[in-house]
C-alpha positions, -999 to +999 in steps of 0.1 A: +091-169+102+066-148+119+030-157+111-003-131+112-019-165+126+000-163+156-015-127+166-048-130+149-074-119+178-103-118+154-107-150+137-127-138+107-138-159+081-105-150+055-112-149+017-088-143-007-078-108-021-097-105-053-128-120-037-122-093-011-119-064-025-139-070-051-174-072-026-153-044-004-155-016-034-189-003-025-172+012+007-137+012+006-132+049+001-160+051+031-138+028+056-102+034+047-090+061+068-064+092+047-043+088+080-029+054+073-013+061+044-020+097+021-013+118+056+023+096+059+030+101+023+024+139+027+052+139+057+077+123+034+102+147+021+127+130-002+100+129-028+095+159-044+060+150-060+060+175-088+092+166-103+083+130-110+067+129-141+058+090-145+046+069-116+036+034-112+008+029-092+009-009-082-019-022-062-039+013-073-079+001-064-098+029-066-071+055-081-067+067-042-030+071-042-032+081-079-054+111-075-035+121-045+003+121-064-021+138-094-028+164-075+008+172-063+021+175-097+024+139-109+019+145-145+010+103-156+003+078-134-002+042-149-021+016-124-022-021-121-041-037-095-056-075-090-091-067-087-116-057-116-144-038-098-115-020-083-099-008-118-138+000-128-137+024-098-101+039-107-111+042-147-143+066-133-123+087-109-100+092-142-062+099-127-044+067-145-030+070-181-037+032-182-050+008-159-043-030-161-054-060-143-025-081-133-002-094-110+021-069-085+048-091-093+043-088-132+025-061-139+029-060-179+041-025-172+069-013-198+111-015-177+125+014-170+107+042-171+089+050-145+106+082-119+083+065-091+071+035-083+044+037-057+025+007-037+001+015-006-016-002+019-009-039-005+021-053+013+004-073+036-017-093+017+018-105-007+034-139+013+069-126-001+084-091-007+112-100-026+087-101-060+069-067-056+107-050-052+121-070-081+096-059-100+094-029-085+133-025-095+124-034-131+100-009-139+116+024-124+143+048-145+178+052-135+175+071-098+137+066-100+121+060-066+100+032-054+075+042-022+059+018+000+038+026+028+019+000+051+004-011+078+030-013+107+042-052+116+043-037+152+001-024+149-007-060+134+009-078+161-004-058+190-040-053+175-044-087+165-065-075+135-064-085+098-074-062+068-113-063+068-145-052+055-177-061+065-204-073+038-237-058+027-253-086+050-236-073+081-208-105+084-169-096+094-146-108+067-109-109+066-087-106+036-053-126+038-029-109+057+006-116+063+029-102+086+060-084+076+087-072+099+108-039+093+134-057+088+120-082+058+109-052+040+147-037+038+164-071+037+140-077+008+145-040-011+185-039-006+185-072-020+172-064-054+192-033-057+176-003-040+193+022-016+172+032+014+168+068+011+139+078+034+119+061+062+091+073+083+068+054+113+036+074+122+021+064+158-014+062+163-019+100+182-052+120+188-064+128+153-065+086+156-084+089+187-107+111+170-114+088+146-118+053+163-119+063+202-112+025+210-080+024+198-072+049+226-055+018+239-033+015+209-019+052+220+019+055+206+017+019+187+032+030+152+005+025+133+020+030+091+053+026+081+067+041+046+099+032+029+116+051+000+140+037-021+161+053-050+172+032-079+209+036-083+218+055-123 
């Protein structure tokens, strides 16, 4: 098994996800670039946003990805997500029907009936995938979609870089990161059920550039990936 230790060219202090992202929330929305993961989900084009009436918004901090699918049509969008000061964030920005704290893995959610299932920028913090497509699987309608868009194994392994923040006192933390390869993330989805219906890799390209000059460098690295599945029915 591949190991984000074995690439890791930072050697942050690590903390765990809630304790992360629960002292990142002052500045997440400040620090988290649209380009790694709203600009890829704009590109996709099996989902047509406005049809899906019900979404699942797993890992949803801040109600990012919900007020994006909200504004192309989404009509309810019900979060879960790990972190409390995250949920308090989402509950003021107001796009979730409900918002629970839980588990990605068991979200408490009600089976089957849910046209999209959504997860961004949460796979690599989860040791194994198999759990969040189970469940995943679970909670979607017959030929509901499941979306999942990350950071690219290929960018973790040639950046060396975990997800990270850095604190109100100036230090460089880490949350845990785990490395998953293009492959784990299908052999994982086909084998609780889902049918690969869409997949796209964005590179890191000018607007990048723009961004973070430094990673000039990383030129051409595919930087996201996003998968969509269809649930067979």
């Amino acid at each position: 098994m591949v190991q984000f230790a074995d690439f890791d060219s930072r050697h942050y202090p690590t903390v765990d996800v809630r304790t992360g992202y629960g002292q990142w929330v002052a500045n997440y929305e400040d620090t988290v670039e649209d380009l790694m993961d709203l600009a890829v989900l704009g590109d996709l084009t099996v989902p047509h946003w406005v049809e899906l009436a019900r979404a699942a918004d797993l890992g949803c901090g801040t109600g990012r990805t919900g007020g994006w699918l909200r504004a192309r049509g989404v009509a309810a969008v019900d979060g879960v997500d790990l972190t409390p000061e995250m949920l308090d964030r989402a509950r003021l920005r107001g796009a979730h029907r409900v918002l629970l704290e839980g588990d990605l893995a068991d979200t408490g959610l009600p089976g089957g009936e849910y046209d999209l299932v959504i997860s961004s920028l949460v796979d690599e913090h989860l040791p194994e995938l198999a759990p969040l497509y189970r469940e995943a699987y679970r909670l979607a309608a017959p030929g509901g979609l499941c979306v999942l868009v990350g950071l690219h194994p290929q960018f973790i392994m040639t950046a060396g870089m975990p997800t990270h923040f850095t604190t109100a006192e100036g230090t460089d933390l880490a949350i845990d990161t785990h490395l998953h390869l293009v492959s784990d993330h299908l052999t994982a989805a086909l084998g609780e059920g889902w049918q690969l219906a869409e997949m796209r890799e964005a590179v890191v390209d000018e607007r990048w550039t723009a961004l973070k000059p430094k990673w000039v460098k990383h030129l051409g690295v595919p930087v996201s990936a996003a998968y969509v599945y269809r649930k067979q029915g």
